[in-house]
TORFIMAR-418651 format. One record per residue (C-alpha): residue in three letters; x, z, y. Coordinates in steps of 0.05 Angstrom, whole numbers, plus 5000, padded with zeros to 4 digits. Layout:
BEGIN
+-----+------+------+------+
!  aa !    u !    w !    v !
+-----+------+------+------+
! ala !    X !    Z !    Y !
...
+-----+------+------+------+
***
This chain:
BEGIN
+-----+------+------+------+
!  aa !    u !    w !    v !
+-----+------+------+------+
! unk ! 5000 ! 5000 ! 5000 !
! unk ! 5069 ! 5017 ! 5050 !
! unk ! 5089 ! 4960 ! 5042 !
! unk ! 5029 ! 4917 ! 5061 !
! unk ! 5029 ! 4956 ! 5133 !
! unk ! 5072 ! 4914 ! 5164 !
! unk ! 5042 ! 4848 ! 5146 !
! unk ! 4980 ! 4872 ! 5167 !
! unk ! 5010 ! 4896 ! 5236 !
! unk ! 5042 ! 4831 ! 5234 !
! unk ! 4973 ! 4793 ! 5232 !
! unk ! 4940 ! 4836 ! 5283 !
! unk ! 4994 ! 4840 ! 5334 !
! unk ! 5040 ! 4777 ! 5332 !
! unk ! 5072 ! 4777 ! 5397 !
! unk ! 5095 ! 4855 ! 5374 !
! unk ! 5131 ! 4837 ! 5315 !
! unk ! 5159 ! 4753 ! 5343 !
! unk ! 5181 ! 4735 ! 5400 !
! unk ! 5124 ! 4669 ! 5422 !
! unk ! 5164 ! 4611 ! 5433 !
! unk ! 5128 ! 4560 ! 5493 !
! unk ! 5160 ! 4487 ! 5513 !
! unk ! 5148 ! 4473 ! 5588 !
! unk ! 5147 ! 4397 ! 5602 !
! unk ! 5167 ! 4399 ! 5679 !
! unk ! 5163 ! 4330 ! 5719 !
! unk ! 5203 ! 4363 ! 5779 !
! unk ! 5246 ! 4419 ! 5765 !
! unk ! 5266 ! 4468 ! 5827 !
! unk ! 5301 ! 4523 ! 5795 !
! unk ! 5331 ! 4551 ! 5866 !
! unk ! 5404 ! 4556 ! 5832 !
! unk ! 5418 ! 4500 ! 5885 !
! unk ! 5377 ! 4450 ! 5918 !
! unk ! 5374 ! 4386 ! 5876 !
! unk ! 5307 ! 4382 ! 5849 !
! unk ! 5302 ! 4351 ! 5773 !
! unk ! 5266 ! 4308 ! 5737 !
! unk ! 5247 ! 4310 ! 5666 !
! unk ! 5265 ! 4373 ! 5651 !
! unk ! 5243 ! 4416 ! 5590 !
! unk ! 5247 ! 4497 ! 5602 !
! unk ! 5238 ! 4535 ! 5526 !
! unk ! 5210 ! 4603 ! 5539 !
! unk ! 5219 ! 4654 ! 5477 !
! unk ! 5173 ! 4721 ! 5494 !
! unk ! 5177 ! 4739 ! 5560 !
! unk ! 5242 ! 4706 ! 5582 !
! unk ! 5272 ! 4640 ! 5586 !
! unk ! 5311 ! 4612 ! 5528 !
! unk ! 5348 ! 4552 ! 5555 !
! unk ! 5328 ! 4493 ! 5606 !
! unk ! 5351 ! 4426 ! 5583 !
! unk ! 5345 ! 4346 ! 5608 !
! unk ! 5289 ! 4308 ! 5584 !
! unk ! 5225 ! 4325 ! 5544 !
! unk ! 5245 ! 4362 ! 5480 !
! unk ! 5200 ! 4363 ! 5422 !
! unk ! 5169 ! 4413 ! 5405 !
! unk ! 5179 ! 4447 ! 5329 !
! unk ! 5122 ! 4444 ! 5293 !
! unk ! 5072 ! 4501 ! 5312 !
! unk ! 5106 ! 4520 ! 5375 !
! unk ! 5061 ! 4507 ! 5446 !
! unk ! 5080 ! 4446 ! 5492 !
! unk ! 5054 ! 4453 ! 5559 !
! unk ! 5049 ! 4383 ! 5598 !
! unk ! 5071 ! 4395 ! 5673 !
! unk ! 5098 ! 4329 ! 5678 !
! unk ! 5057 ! 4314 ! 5741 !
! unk ! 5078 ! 4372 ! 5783 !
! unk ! 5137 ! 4409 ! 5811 !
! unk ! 5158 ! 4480 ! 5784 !
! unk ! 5182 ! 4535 ! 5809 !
! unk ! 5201 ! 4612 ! 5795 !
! unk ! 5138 ! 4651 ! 5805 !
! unk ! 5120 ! 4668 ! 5879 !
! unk ! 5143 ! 4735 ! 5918 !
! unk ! 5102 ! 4761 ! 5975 !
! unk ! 5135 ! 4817 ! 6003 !
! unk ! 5082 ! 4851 ! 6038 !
! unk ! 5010 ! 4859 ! 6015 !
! unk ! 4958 ! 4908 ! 6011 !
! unk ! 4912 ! 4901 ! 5955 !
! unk ! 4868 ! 4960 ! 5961 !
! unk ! 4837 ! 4928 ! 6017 !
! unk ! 4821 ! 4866 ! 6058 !
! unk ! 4795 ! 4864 ! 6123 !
! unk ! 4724 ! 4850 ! 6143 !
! unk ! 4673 ! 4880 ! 6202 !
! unk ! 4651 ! 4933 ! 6163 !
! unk ! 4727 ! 4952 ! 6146 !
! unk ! 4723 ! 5010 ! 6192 !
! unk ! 4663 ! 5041 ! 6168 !
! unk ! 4689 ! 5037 ! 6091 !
! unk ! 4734 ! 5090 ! 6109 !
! unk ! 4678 ! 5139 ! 6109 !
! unk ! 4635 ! 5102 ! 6057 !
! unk ! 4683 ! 5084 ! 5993 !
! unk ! 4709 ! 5143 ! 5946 !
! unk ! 4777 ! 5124 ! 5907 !
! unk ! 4743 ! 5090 ! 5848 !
! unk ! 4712 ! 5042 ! 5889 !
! unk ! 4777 ! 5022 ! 5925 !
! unk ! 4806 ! 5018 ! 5852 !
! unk ! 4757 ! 4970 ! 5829 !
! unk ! 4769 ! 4928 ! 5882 !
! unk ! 4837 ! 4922 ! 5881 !
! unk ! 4843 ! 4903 ! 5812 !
! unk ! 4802 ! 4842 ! 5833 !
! unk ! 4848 ! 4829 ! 5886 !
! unk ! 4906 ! 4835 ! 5839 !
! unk ! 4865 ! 4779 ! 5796 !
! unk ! 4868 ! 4743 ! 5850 !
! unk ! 4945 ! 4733 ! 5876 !
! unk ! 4975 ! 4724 ! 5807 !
! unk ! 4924 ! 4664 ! 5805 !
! unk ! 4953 ! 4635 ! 5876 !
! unk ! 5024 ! 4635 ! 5830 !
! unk ! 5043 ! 4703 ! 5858 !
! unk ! 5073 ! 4740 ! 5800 !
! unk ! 5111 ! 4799 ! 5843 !
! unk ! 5096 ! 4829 ! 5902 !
! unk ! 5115 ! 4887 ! 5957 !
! unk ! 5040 ! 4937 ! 5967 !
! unk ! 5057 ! 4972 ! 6034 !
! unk ! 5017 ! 5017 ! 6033 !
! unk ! 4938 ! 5050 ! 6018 !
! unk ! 4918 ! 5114 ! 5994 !
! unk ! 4957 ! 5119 ! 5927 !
! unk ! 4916 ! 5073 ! 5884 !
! unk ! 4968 ! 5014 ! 5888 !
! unk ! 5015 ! 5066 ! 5850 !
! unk ! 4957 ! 5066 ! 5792 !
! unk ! 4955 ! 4990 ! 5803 !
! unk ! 5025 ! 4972 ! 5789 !
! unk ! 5023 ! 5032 ! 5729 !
! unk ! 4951 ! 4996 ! 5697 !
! unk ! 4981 ! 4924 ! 5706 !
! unk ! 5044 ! 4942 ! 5673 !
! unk ! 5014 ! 4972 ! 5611 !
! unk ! 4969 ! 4914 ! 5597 !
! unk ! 4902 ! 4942 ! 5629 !
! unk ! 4891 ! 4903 ! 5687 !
! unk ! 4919 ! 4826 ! 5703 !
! unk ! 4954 ! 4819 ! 5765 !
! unk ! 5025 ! 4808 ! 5794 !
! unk ! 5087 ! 4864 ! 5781 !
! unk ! 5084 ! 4913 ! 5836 !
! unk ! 5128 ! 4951 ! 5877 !
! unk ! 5091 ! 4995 ! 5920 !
! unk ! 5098 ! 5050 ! 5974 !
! unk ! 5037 ! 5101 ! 5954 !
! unk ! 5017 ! 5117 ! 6026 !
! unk ! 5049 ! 5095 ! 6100 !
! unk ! 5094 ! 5145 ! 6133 !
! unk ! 5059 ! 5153 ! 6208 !
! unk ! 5069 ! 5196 ! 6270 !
! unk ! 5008 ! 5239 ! 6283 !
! unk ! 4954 ! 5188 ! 6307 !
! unk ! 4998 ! 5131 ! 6294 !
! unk ! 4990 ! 5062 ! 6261 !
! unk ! 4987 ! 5092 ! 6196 !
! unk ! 4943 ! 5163 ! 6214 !
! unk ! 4878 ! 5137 ! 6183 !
! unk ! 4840 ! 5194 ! 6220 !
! unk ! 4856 ! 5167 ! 6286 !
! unk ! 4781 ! 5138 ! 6328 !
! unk ! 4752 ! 5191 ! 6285 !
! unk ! 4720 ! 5253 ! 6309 !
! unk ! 4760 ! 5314 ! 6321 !
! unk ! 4731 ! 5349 ! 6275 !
! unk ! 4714 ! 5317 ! 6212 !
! unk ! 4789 ! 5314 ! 6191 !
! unk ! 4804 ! 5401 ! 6189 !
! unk ! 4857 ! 5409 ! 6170 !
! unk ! 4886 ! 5339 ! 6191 !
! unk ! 4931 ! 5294 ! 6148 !
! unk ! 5001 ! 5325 ! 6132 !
! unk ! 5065 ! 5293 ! 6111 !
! unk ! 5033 ! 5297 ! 6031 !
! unk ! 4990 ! 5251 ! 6063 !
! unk ! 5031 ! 5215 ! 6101 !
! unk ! 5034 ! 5239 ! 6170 !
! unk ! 5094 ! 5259 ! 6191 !
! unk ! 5118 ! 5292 ! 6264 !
! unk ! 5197 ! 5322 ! 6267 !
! unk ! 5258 ! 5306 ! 6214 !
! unk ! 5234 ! 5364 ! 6163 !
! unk ! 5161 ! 5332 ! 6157 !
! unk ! 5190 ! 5264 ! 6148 !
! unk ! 5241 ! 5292 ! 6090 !
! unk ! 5171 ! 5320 ! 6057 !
! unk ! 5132 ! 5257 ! 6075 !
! unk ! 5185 ! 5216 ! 6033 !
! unk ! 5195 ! 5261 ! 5971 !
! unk ! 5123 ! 5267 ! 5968 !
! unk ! 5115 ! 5193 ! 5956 !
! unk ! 5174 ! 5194 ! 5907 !
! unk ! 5142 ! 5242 ! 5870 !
! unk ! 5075 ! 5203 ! 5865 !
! unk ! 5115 ! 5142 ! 5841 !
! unk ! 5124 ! 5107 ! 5900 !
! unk ! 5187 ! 5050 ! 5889 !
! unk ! 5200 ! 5037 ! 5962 !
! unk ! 5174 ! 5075 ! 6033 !
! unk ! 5140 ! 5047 ! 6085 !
! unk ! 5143 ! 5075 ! 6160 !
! unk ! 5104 ! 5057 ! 6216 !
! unk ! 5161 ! 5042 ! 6272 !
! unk ! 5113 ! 5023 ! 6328 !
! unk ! 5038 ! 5018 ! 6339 !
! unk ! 5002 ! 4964 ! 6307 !
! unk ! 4945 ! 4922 ! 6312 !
! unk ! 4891 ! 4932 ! 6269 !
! unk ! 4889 ! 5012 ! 6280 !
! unk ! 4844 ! 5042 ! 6327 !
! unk ! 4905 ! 5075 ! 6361 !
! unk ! 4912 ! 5051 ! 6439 !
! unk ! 4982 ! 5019 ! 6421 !
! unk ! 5006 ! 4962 ! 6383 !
! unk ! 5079 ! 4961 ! 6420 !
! unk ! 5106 ! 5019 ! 6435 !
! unk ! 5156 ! 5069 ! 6387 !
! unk ! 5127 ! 5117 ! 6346 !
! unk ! 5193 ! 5151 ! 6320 !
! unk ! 5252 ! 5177 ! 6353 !
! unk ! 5324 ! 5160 ! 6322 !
! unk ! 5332 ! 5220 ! 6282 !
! unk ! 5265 ! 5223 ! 6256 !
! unk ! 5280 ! 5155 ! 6225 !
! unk ! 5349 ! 5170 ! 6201 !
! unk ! 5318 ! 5230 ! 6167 !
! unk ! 5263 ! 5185 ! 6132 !
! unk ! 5328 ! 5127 ! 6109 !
! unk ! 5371 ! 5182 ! 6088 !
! unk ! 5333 ! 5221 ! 6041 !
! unk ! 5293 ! 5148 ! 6014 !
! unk ! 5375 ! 5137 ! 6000 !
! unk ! 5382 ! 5198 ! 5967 !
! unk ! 5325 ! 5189 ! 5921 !
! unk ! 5346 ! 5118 ! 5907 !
! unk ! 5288 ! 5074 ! 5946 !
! unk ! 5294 ! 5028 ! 6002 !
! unk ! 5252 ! 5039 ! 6062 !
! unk ! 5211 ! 4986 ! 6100 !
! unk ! 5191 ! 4985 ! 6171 !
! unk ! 5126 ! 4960 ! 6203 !
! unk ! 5147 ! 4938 ! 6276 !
! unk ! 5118 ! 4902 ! 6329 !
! unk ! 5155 ! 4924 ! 6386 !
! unk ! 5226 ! 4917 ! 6403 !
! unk ! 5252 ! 4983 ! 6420 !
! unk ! 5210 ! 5018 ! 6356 !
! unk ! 5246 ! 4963 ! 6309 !
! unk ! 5316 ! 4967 ! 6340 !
! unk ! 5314 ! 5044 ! 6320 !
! unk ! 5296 ! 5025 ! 6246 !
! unk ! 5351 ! 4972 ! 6238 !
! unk ! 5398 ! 5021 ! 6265 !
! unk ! 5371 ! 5078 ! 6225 !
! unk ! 5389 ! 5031 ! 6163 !
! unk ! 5313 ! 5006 ! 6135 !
! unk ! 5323 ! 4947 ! 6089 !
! unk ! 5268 ! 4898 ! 6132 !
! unk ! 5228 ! 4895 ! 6198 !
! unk ! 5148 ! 4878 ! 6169 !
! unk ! 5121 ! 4834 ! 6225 !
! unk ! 5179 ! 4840 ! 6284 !
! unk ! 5125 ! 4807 ! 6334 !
! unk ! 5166 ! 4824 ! 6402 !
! unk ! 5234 ! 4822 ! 6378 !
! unk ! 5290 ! 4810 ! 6430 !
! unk ! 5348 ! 4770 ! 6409 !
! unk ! 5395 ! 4828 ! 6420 !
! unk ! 5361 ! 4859 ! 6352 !
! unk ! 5359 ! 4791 ! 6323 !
! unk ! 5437 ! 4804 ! 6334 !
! unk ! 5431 ! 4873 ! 6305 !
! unk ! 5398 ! 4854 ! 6245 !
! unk ! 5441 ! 4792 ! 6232 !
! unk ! 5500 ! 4842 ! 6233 !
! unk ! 5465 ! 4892 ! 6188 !
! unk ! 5441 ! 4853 ! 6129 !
! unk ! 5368 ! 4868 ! 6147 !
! unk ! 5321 ! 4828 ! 6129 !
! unk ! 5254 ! 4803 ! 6172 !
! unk ! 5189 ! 4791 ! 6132 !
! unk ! 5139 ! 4751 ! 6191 !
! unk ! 5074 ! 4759 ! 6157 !
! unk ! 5051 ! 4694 ! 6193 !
! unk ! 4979 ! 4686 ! 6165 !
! unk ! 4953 ! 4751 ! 6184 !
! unk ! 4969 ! 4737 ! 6248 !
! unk ! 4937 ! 4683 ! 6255 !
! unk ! 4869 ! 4710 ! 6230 !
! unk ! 4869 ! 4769 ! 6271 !
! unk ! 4889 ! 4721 ! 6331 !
! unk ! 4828 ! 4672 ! 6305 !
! unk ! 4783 ! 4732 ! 6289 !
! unk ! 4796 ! 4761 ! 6360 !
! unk ! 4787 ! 4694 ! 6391 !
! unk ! 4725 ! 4671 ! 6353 !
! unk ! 4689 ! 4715 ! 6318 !
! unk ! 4649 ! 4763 ! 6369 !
! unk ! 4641 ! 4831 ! 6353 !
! unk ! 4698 ! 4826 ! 6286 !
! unk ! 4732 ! 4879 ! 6313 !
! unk ! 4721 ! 4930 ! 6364 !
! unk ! 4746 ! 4916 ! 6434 !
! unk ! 4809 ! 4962 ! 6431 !
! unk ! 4834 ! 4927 ! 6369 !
! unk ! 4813 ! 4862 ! 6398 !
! unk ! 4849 ! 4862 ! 6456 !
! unk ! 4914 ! 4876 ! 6418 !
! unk ! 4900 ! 4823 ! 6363 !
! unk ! 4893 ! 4761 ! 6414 !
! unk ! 4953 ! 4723 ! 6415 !
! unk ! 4987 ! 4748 ! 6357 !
! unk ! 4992 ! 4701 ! 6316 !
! unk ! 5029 ! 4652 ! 6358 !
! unk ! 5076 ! 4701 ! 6383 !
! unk ! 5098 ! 4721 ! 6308 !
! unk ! 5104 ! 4632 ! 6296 !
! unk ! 5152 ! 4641 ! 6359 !
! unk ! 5199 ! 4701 ! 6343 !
! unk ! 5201 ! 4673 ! 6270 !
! unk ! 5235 ! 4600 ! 6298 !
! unk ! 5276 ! 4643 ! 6350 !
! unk ! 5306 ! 4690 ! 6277 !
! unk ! 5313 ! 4633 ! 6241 !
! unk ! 5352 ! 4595 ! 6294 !
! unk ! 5390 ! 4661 ! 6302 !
! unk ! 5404 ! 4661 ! 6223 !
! unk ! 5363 ! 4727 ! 6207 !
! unk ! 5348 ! 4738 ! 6138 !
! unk ! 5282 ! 4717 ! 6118 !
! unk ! 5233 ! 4735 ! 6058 !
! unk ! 5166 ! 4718 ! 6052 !
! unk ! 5112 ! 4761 ! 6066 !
! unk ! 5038 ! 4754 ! 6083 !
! unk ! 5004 ! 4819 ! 6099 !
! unk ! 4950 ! 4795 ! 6045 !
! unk ! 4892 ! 4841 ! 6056 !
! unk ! 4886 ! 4826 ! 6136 !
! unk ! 4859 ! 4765 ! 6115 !
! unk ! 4824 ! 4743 ! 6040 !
! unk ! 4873 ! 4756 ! 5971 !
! unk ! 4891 ! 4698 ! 5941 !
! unk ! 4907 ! 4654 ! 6001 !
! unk ! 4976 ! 4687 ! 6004 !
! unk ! 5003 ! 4609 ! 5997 !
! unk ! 4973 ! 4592 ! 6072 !
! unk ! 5046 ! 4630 ! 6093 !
! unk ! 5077 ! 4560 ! 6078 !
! unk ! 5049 ! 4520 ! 6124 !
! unk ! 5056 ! 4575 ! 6186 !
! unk ! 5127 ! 4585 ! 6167 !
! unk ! 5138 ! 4503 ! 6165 !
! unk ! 5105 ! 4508 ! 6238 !
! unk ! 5156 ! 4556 ! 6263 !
! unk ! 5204 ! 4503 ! 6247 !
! unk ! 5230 ! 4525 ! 6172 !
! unk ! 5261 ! 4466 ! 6135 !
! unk ! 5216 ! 4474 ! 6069 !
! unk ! 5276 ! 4481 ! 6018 !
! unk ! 5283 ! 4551 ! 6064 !
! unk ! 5221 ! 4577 ! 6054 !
! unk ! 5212 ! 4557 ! 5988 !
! unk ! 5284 ! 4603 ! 5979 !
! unk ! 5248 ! 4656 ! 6022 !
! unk ! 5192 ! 4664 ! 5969 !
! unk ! 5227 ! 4665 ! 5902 !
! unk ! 5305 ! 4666 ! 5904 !
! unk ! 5315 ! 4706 ! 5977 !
! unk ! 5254 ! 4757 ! 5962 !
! unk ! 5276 ! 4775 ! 5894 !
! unk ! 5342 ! 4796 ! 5931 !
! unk ! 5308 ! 4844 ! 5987 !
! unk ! 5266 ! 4865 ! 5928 !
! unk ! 5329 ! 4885 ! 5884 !
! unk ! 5301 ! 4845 ! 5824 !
! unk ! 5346 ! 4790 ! 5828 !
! unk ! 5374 ! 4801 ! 5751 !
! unk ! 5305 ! 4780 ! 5728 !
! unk ! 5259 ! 4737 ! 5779 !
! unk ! 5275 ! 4694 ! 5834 !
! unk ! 5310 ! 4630 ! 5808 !
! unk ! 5297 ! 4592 ! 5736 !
! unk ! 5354 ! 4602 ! 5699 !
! unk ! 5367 ! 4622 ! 5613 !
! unk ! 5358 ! 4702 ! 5607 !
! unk ! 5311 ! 4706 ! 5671 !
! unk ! 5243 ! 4731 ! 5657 !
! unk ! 5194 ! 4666 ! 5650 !
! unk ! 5150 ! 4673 ! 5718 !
! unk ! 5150 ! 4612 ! 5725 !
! unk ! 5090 ! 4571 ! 5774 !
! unk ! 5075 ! 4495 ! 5782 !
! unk ! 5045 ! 4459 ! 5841 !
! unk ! 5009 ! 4388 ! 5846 !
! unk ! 5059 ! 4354 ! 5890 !
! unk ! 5128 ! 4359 ! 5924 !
! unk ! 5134 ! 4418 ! 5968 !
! unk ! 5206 ! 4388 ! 5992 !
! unk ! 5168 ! 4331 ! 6012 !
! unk ! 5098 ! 4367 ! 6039 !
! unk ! 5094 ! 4441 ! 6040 !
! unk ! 5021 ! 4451 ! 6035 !
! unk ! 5029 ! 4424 ! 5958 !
! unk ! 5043 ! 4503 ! 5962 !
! unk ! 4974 ! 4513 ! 5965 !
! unk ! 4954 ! 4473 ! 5901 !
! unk ! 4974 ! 4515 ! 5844 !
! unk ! 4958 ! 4483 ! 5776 !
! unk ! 4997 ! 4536 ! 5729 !
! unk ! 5018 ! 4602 ! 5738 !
! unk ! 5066 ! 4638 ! 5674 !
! unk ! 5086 ! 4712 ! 5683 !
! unk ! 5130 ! 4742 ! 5633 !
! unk ! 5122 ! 4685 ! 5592 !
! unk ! 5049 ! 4687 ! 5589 !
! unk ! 5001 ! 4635 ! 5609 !
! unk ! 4962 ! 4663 ! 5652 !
! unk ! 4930 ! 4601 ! 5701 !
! unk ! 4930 ! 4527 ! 5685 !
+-----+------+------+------+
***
């Protein structure tokens, strides 16, 4: 009877016991090793990683899966560095604060998380909600949920009725006591130590901290700085000591010229930057992640759709999408380091690919962005080993697109198959 367990085992659970062995038949080949795009190309995936990539279309043993992608271009599965997939943005987004519990935020995000892997995102940067993206990366990982590998922050790191203080435009009393640094909210160097071990401890793999004001908040500010230098060294230093990066939403210069010099790994947004920190972060290694599309639907939403927002956010959200198209051409032309990043959440999940045309309007040559989104992000990310480029040993994320994206970046947006960990998961 022992020793029919593992057959049976075996029969039940396949992939557990044999590694599944997949042919990809690839038209045009962009592996980002270098930028030569190839034709006729054959990748073998065995489990979740890939085998070898050879010239021309190898057949495929008998029994073994050939998938025909002779038609399109492919890629290493997309990177968006900045999303938040416990939410997305609509009129009654301010009034859900008060109205949905956890669960409900939960359901929706695994829908969300549905969502982006479809678009061909197969990793991606959540910067920040409540706690749930934690449980979202932890449920996706062990097979529960389908959605795209997650790194994620747990909750923002704020100033008292900063970007990230969800209790700001509340009344006074219905927060008692208010947020603390458990929750986020942080004022003074030993809060902000507390603020970032408490995310550690909840599983958080990066930080996030609110440099400046923002936009969509209801606090008066979208521009000005919300820490002062040694509160933000404080925050860098003990993320370093508990081996995490730290990320820094910043809209105005002076807030996001503290974080680069306190030593955060990327500016989210960096709407006003001067070119002096342009200089800074050049010299520093850090990288900028221009979340382009959100800007333009806020800008779009402020413009056009009366009553979207209230007034105070209004005000701040006209305009900002063309400014963020304008200090992206002036850090490219500066030679910033760029990774791609959408802010996914601000506007609909799933139409993270929209990024590629905004970033070809700031002036991108489309072999660079492409880079910014697979080979570039998986560096700022510190998953380089695995993702970013198509090469034998990498994990098999792997995405194809109707079209040449050298040729016309908005074939971006017309994803025909979508592999992550060699599983088929779209197309």
């Amino acid at each position: 009877m022992f020793r029919l367990l593992p057959a049976l085992f075996a029969l039940l659970f396949p992939s557990t016991f044999c590694a599944q062995t997949i042919y990809l038949h690839c038209g045009r080949l962009l592996t980002m090793t270098g930028e030569q795009a190839q034709t006729e190309m054959t990748i073998v995936v065995e489990g979740s990683r890939i085998a070898r990539i050879e010239k021309g279309y190898l057949q495929a043993p008998a029994g073994v899966e050939a998938v025909d992608l002779k038609s399109t271009t492919v890629l290493p599965g997309l990177i968006d560095c900045h999303v938040h997939l416990e939410w997305e943005q609509s009129r009654n987004s301010y009034n859900e604060r008060f109205t949905l519990n956890d669960v409900d935020i939960a359901f929706r995000a695994a829908v969300y998380a549905g969502r982006t892997l479809q678009a061909g995102f197969t990793t991606v940067r959540d910067l920040g909600g409540r706690g749930i993206n934690i449980a979202l990366r932890n449920a996706i990982n062990q097979g529960w949920v389908q959605g795209p590998r997650i790194l994620a922050t747990g909750r923002i790191i704020s100033i008292t009725g900063g970007h990230g203080d969800s209790t700001t435009g509340a009344r006074w009393d219905l927060f008692d006591p208010p947020p603390a640094a458990e929750e986020g909210v942080a004022d003074g160097t030993d809060a902000c130590r507390k603020a970032v071990r408490a995310q550690v401890k909840n599983g958080a793999d990066l930080i996030k901290v609110t440099a400046t004001g923002g936009v969509l908040s209801l606090a008066r500010d979208g521009r000005l700085p919300h820490y002062a230098d040694d509160e933000l060294q404080a925050i860098v230093r003990t993320a370093a000591d508990l081996g995490v990066p730290v990320a820094a939403h910043a809209h105005g210069d002076e807030g996001m010229r503290r974080a680069v010099e306190a030593g955060v790994s990327s500016i989210e947004h960096g709407t006003f930057m001067s070119d002096s920190t342009m200089a800074l972060m050049k010299q520093r290694g850090t990288w900028l992640v221009p979340t382009l599309t959100a800007g333009w639907a806020v800008s779009d939403s402020a413009q056009y759709a009366p009553g979207f927002f209230p007034e105070l956010v209004r005000l701040k959200a006209l305009g900002i999408g063309p400014q963020l198209t304008a200090t992206l051409s002036r850090a490219y032309q500066h030679g910033v380091r760029i990774a791609f990043g959408t802010d996914a959440g601000v506007f609909p999940h799933g139409k993270n690919n929209l990024e590629f045309y905004y970033m070809a309007q700031a002036g991108m040559r489309p072999w660079d962005i492409l880079r910014s989104a697979t080979a570039d992000a998986a560096i700022l990310l510190g998953l380089q080993a695995d993702i970013g480029v198509l090469a034998p040993g990498k994990l098999a994320d792997v995405v194809a697109v109707d079209g040449n994206p050298l040729a016309d970046i908005r074939a971006m947006e017309k994803v025909a198959f979508v592999m992550k960990a060699g599983k088929r998961v779209a197309g």
